[in-house]
Structures are given as C-alpha cells and as structure tokens.
Backbone as JSON Lines, residues from 0, in Angstrom:
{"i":0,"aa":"X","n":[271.84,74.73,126.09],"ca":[270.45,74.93,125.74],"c":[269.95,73.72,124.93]}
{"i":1,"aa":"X","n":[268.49,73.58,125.59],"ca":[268.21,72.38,124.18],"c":[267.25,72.87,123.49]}
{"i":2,"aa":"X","n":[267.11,72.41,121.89],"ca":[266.02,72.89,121.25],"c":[264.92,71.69,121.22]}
{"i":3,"aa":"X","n":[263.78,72.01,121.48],"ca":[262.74,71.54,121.39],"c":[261.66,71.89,120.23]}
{"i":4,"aa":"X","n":[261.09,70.64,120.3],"ca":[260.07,70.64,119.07],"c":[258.65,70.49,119.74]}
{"i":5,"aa":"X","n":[257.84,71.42,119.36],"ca":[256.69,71.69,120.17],"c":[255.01,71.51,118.86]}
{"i":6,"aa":"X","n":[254.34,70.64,118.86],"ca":[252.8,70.81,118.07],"c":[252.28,71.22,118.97]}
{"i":7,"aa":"X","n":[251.55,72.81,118.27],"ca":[250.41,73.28,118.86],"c":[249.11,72.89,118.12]}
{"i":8,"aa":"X","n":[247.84,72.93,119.05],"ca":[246.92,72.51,118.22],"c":[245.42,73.22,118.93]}
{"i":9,"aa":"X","n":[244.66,73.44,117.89],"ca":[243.38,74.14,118.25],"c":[242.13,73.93,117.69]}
{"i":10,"aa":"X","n":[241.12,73.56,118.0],"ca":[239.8,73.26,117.2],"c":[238.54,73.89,118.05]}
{"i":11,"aa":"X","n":[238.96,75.11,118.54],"ca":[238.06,75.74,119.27],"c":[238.15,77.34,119.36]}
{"i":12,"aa":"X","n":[237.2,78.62,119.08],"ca":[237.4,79.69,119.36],"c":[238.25,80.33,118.24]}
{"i":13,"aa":"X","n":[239.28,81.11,118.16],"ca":[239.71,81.79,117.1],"c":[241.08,80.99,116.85]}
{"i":14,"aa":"X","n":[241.28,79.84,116.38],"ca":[241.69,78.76,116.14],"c":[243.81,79.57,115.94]}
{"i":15,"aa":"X","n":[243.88,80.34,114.97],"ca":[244.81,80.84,114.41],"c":[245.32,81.83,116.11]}
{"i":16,"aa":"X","n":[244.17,82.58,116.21],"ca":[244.86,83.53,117.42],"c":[245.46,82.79,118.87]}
{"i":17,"aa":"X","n":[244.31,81.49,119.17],"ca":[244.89,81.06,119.59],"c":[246.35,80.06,120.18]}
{"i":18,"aa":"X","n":[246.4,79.74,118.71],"ca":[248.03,79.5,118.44],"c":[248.79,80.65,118.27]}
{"i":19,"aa":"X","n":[248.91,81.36,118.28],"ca":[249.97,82.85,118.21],"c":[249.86,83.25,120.18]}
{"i":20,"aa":"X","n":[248.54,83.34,121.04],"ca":[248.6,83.58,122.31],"c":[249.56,82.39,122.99]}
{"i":21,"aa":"X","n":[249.26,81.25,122.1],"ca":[250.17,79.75,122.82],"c":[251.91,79.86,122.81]}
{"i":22,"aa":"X","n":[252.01,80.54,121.49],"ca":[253.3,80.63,120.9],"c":[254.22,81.73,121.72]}
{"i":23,"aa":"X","n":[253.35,82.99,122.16],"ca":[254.1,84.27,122.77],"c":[254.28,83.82,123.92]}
{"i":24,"aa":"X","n":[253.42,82.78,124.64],"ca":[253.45,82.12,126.15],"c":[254.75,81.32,126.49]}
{"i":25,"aa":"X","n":[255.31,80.43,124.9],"ca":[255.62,79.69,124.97],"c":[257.41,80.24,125.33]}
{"i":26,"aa":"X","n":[257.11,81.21,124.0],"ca":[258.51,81.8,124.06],"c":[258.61,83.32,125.37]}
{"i":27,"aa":"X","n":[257.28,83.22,126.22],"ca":[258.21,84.33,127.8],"c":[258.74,83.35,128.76]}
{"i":28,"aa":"X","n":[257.62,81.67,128.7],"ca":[258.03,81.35,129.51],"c":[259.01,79.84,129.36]}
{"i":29,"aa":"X","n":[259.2,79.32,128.32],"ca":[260.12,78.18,128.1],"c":[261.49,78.75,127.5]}
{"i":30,"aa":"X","n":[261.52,79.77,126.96],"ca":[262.44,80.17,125.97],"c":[261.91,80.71,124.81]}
{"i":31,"aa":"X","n":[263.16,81.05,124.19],"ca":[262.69,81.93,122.5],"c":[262.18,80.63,121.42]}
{"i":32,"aa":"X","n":[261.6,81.6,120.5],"ca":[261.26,80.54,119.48],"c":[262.03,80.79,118.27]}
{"i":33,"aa":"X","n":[262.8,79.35,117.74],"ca":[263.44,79.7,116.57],"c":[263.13,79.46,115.37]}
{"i":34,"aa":"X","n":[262.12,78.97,115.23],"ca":[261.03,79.23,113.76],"c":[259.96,78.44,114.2]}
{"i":35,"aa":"X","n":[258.87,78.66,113.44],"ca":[257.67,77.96,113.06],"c":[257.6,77.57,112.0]}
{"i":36,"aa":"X","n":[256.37,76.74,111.62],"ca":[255.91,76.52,111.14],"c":[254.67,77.57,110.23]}
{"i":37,"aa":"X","n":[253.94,77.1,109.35],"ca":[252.84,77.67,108.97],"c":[251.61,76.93,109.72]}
{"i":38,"aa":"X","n":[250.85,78.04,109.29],"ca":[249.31,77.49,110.2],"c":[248.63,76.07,109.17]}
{"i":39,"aa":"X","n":[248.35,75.1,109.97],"ca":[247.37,73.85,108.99],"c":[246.59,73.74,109.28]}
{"i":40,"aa":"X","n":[245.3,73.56,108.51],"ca":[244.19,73.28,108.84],"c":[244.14,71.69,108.54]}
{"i":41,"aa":"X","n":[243.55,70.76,109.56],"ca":[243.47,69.53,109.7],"c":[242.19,69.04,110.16]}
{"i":42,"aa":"X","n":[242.02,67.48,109.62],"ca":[240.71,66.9,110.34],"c":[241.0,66.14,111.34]}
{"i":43,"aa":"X","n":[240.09,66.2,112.56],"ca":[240.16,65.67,113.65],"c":[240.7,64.77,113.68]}
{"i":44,"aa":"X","n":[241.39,64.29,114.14],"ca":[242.1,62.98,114.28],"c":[241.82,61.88,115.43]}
{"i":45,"aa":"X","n":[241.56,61.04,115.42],"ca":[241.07,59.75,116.79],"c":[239.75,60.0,117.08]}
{"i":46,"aa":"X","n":[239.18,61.15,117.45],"ca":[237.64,61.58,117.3],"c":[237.36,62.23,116.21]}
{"i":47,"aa":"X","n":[236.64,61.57,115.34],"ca":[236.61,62.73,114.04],"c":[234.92,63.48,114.09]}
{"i":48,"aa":"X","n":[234.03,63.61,115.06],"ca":[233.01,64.69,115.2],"c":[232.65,65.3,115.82]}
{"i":49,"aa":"X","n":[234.13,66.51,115.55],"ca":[234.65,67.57,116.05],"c":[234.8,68.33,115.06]}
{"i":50,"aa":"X","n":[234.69,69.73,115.41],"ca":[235.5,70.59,114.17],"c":[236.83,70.49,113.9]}
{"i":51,"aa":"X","n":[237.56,70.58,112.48],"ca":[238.71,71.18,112.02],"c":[239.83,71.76,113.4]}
{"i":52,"aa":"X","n":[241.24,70.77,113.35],"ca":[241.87,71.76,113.64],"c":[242.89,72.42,113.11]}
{"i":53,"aa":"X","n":[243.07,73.31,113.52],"ca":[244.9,74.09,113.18],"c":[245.9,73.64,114.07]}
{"i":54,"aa":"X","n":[246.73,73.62,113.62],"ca":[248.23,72.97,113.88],"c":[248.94,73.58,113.54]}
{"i":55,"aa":"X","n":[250.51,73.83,114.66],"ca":[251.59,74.42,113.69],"c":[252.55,73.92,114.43]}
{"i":56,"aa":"X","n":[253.56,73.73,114.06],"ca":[254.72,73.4,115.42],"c":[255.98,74.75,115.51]}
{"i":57,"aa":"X","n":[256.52,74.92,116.36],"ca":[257.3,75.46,116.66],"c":[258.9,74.68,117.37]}
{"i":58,"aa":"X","n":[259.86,75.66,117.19],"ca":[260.76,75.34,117.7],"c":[261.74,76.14,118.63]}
{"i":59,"aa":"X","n":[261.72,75.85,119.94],"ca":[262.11,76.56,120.6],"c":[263.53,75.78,121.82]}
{"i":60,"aa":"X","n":[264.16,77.12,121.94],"ca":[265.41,76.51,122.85],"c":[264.98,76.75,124.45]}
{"i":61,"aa":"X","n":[265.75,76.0,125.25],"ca":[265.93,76.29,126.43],"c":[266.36,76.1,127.66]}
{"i":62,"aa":"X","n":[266.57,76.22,128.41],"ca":[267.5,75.69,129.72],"c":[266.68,74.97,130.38]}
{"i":63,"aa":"X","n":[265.54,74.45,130.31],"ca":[264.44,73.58,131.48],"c":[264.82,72.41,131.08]}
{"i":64,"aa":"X","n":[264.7,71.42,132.13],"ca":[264.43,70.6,132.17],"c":[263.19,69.72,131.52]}
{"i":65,"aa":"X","n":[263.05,68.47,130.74],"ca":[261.49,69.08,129.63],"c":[260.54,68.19,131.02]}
{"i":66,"aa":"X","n":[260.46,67.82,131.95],"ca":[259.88,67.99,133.23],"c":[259.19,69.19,133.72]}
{"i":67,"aa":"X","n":[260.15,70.08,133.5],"ca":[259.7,71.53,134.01],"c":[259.13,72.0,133.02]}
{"i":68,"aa":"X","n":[259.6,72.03,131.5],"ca":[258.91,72.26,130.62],"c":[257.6,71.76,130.4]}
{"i":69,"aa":"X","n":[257.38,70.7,130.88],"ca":[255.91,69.99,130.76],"c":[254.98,70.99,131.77]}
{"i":70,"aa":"X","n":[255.37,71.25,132.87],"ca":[254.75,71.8,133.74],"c":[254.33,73.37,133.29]}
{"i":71,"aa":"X","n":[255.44,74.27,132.69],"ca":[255.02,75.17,131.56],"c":[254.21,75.18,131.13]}
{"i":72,"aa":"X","n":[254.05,73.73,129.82],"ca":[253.43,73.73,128.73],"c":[251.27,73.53,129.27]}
{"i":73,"aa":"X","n":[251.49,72.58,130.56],"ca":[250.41,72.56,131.1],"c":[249.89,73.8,131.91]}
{"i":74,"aa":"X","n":[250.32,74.75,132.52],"ca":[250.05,76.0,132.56],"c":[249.7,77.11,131.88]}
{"i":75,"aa":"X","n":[250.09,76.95,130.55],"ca":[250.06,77.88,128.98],"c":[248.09,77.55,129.01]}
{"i":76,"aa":"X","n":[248.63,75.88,129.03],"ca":[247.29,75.35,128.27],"c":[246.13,75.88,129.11]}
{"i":77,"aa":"X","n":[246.14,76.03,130.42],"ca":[245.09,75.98,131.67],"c":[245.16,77.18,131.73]}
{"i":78,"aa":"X","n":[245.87,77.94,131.5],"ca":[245.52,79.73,131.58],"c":[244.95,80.04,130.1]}
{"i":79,"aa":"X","n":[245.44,79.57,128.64],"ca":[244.53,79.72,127.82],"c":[243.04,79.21,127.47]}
{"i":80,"aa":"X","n":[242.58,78.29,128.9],"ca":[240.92,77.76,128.84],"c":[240.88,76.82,128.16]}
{"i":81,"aa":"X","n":[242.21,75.54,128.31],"ca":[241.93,73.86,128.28],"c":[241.13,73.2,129.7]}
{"i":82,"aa":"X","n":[240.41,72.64,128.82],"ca":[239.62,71.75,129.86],"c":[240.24,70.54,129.51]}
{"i":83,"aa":"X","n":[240.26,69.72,130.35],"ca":[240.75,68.43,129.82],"c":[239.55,67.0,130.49]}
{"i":84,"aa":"X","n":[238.94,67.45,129.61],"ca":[237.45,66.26,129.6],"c":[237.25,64.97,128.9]}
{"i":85,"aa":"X","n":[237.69,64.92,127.6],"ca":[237.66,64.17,127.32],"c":[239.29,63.73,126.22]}
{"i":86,"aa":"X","n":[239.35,62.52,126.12],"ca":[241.04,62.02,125.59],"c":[240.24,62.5,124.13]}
{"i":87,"aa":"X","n":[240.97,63.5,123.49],"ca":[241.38,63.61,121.81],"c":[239.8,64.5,121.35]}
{"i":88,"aa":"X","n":[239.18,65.24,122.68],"ca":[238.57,66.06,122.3],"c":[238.55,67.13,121.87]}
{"i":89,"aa":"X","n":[237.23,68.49,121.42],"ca":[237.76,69.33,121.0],"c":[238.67,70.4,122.06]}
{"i":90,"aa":"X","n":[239.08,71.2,121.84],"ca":[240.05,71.86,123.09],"c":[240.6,73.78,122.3]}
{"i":91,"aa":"X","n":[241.04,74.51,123.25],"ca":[240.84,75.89,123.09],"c":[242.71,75.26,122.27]}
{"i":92,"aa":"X","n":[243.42,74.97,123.32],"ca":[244.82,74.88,123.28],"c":[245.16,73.22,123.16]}
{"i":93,"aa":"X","n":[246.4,73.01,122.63],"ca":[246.88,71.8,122.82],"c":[248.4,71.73,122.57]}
{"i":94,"aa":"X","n":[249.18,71.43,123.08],"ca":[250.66,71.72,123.19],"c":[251.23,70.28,123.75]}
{"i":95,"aa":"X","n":[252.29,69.65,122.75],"ca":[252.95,68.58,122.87],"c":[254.13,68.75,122.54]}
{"i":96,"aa":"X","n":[254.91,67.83,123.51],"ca":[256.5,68.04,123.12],"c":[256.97,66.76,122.19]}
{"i":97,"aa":"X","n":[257.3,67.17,120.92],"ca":[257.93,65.77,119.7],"c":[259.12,65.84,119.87]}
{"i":98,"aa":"X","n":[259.66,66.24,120.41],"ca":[260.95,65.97,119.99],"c":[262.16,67.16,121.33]}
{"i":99,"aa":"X","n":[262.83,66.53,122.21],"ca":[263.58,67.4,123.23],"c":[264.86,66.53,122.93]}
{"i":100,"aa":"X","n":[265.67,67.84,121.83],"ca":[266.73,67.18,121.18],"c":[266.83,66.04,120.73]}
{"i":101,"aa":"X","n":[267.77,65.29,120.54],"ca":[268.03,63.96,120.08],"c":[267.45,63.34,121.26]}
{"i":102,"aa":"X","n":[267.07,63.35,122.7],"ca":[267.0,62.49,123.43],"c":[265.96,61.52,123.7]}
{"i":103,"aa":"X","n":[266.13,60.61,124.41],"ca":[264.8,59.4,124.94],"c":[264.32,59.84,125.94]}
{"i":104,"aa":"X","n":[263.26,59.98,126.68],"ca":[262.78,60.23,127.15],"c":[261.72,59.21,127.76]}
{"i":105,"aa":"X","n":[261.98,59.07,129.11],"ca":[260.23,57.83,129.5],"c":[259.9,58.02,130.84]}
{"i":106,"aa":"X","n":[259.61,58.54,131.23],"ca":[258.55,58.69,132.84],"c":[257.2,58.2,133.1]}
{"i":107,"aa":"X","n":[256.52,58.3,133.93],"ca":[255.15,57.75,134.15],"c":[254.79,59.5,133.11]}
{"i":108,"aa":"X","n":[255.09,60.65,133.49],"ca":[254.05,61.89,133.06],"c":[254.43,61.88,131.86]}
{"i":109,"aa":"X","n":[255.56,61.39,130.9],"ca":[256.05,61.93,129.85],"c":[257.05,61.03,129.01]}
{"i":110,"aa":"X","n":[256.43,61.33,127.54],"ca":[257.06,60.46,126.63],"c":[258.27,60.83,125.3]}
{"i":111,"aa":"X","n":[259.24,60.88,125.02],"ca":[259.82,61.5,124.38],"c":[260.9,61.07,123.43]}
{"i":112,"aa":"X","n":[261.01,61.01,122.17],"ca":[259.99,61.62,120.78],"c":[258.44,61.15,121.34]}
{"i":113,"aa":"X","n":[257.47,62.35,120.99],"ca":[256.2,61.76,121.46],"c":[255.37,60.6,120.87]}
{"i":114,"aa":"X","n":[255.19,59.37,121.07],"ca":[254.39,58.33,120.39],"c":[254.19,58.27,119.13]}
{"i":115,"aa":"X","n":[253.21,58.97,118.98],"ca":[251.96,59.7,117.69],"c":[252.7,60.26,116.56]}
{"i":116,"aa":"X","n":[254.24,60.28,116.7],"ca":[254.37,61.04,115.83],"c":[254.35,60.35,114.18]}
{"i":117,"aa":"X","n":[255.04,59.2,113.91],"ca":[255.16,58.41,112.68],"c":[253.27,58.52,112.43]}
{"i":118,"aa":"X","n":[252.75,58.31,112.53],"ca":[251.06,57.81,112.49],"c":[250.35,58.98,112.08]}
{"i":119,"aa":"X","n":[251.16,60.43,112.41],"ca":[250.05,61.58,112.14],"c":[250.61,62.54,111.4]}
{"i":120,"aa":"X","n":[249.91,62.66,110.12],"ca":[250.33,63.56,109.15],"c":[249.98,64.85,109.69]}
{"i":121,"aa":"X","n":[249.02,65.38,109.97],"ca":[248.8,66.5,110.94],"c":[249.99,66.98,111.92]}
{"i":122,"aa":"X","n":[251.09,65.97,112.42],"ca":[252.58,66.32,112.75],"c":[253.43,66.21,112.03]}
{"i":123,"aa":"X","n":[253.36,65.44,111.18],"ca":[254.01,65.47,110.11],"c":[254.85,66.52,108.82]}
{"i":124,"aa":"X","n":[253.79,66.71,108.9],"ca":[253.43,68.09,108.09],"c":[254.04,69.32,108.13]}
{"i":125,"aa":"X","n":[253.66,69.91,109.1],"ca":[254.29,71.01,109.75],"c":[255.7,71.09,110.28]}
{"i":126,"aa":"X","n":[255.65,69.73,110.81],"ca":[257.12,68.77,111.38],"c":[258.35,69.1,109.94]}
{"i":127,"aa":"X","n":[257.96,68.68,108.97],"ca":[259.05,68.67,108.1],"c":[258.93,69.96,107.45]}
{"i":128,"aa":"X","n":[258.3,70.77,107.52],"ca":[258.43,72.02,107.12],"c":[259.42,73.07,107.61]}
{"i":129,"aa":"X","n":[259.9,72.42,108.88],"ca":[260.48,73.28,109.25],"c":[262.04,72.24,109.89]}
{"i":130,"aa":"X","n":[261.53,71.33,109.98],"ca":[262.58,70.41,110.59],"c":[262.92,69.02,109.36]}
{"i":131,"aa":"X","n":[262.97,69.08,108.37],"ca":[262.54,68.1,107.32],"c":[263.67,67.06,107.57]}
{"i":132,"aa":"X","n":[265.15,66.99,107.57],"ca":[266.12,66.38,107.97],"c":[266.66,65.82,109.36]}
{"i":133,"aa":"X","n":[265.77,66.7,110.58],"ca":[265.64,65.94,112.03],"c":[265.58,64.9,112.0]}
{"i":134,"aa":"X","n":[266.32,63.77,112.95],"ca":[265.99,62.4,112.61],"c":[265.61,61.93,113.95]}
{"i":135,"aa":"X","n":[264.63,61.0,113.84],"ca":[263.89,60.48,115.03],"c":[264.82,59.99,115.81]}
{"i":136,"aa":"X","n":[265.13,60.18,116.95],"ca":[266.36,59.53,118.12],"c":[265.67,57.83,117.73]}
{"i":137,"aa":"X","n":[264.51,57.34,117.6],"ca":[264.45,56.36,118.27],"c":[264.16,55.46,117.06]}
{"i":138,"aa":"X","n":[263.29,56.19,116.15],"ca":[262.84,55.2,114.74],"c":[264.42,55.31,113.7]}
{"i":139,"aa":"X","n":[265.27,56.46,113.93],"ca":[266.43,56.44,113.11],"c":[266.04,56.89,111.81]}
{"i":140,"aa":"X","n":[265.04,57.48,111.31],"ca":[264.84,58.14,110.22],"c":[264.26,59.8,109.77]}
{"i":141,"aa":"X","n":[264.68,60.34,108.72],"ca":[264.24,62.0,109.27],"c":[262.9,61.89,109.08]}
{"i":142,"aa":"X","n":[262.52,62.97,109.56],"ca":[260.9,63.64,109.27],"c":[260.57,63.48,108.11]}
{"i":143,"aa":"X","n":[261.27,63.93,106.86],"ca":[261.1,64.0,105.61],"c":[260.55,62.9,105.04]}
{"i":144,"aa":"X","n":[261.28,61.62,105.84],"ca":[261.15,60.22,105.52],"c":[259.75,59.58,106.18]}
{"i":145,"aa":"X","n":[259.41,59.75,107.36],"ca":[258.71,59.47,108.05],"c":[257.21,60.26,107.48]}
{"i":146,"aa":"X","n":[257.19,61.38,106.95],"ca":[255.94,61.59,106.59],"c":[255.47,61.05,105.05]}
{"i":147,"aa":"X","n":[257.13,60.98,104.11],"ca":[257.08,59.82,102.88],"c":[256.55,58.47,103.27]}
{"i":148,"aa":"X","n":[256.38,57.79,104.55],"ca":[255.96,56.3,104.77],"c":[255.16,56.58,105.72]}
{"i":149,"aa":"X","n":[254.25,57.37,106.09],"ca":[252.78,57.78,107.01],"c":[251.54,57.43,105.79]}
{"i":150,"aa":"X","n":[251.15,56.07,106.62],"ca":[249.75,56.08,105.85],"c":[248.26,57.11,106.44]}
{"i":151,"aa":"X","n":[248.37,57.66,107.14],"ca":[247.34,58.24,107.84],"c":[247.08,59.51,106.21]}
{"i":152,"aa":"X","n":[246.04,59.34,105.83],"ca":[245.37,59.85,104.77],"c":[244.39,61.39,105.11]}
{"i":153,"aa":"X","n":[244.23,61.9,106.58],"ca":[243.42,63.07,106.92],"c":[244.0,64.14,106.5]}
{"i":154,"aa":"X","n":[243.33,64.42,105.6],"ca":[243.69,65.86,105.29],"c":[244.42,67.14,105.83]}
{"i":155,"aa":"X","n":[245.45,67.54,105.51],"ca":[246.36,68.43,106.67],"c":[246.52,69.73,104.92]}
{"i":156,"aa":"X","n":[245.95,71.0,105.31],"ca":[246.19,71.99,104.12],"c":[246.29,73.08,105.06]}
{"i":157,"aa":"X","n":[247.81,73.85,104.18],"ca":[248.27,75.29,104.65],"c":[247.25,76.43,104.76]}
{"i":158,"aa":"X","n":[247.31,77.2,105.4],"ca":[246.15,78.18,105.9],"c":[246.85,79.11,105.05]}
C-alpha cells in the first residue's frame, strides 16, 4: 500500500462541507483515510480576487497506481461541480496529490512531490500538522523545515 498526501481545497458554496463530501469520496474510492488535518481558512493564492479558501490535507493509503489515482481524484472533483475555467480560480472542489510516498514522480499529466509545495503556506500548514517530519523525496528536508523557510506571507488560520 502507499500512503498518500492529498490538499483539499474550496472557495466556493459550503466551503467546510464541501471538503468532508471530498474526503468520504476520497476514502470509498482511493482508499481509507489515515488522518487529517484541521480545516484552514486561507487567502487566495496566485489570483487573489476571489473569496477565502479552506484547505485541509489528508492522508490516505492505497493500492492505485497515483495515475489511476489522478483519474479518481479528477472524478471526485467533476461529480462534486468543478469547472475548470480558469488556472487558480475560484472552484467548488480542488484536490492535489503532494506527496505519493517517498517517490518522484514526472509524466506529461502529473507531477510528484507536487511543485507548489515549498512556496505555499496554505500547504504548508496543514502539511505539517499532520505530517511535520515527512521529508520531501526531492528538496531533502521535512515539512516542519520547509514551512520554517516559506516566505509566502498569506494568511493561513485554523477554523
């Protein structure tokens, strides 16, 4: 089994419920979930005039392939009423994979540890709350560390 590290994210509709409908999706159809996070309220990030979102990450195990898992995670999103219109707009759902075990990851569809992660306290955050000693396969340092040397200054507070 591998465990995966999953940010959910929402700035649309009942922000909180919709991360809990993302989360029960996540764990019938990728696997169980073995903790979360708490809910964050955050400011938009890359587009900032948008509403507030919530964020939480989760961590879940499972036998997929994170290929197949991607294909999951884009199904969760499109049955919970993501549109995907514009890059870093507002959105019902948002589901990214940070982290599929220790491994590297690089395809044309998929990136893995995901990019964004050193740069965004909004992953950050939640990231070491629950994973604080995980260490990046690729930067070589934990979460704990990585959100200690994140200059990104947007506000990320526990719900």
């Amino acid at each position: 089994m591998t465990t995966v590290h999953l940010l959910l994210g929402s700035n649309l509709g009942n922000r909180e419920h919709n991360l809990q409908l993302a989360s029960r999706e996540i764990g019938r159809l990728l696997g169980p979930i073995i903790t979360a996070s708490s809910f964050y309220k955050t400011a938009a990030w890359g587009k900032t005039d948008q509403p507030e979102f919530y964020n939480q990450v989760v961590v879940s195990t499972t036998g997929k392939s994170a290929e197949e898992a991607l294909q999951f995670i884009r199904d969760i999103e499109d049955r919970l009423g993501r549109k995907r219109t514009e890059k870093w707009g507002s959105r019902i759902i948002d589901i990214d994979i940070l982290f599929w075990d220790d491994q590297v990851i690089s395809t044309p569809e998929l990136t893995i540890p995901h990019p964004g992660i050193p740069q965004r306290r909004f992953t950050l955050v939640p990231l070491a709350e629950v994973s604080p000693d995980f260490v990046h396969p690729v930067l070589q340092q934990s979460v704990q560390k990585l959100l200690q040397e994140c200059t990104d200054m947007l506000a990320v507070e526990k719900v």
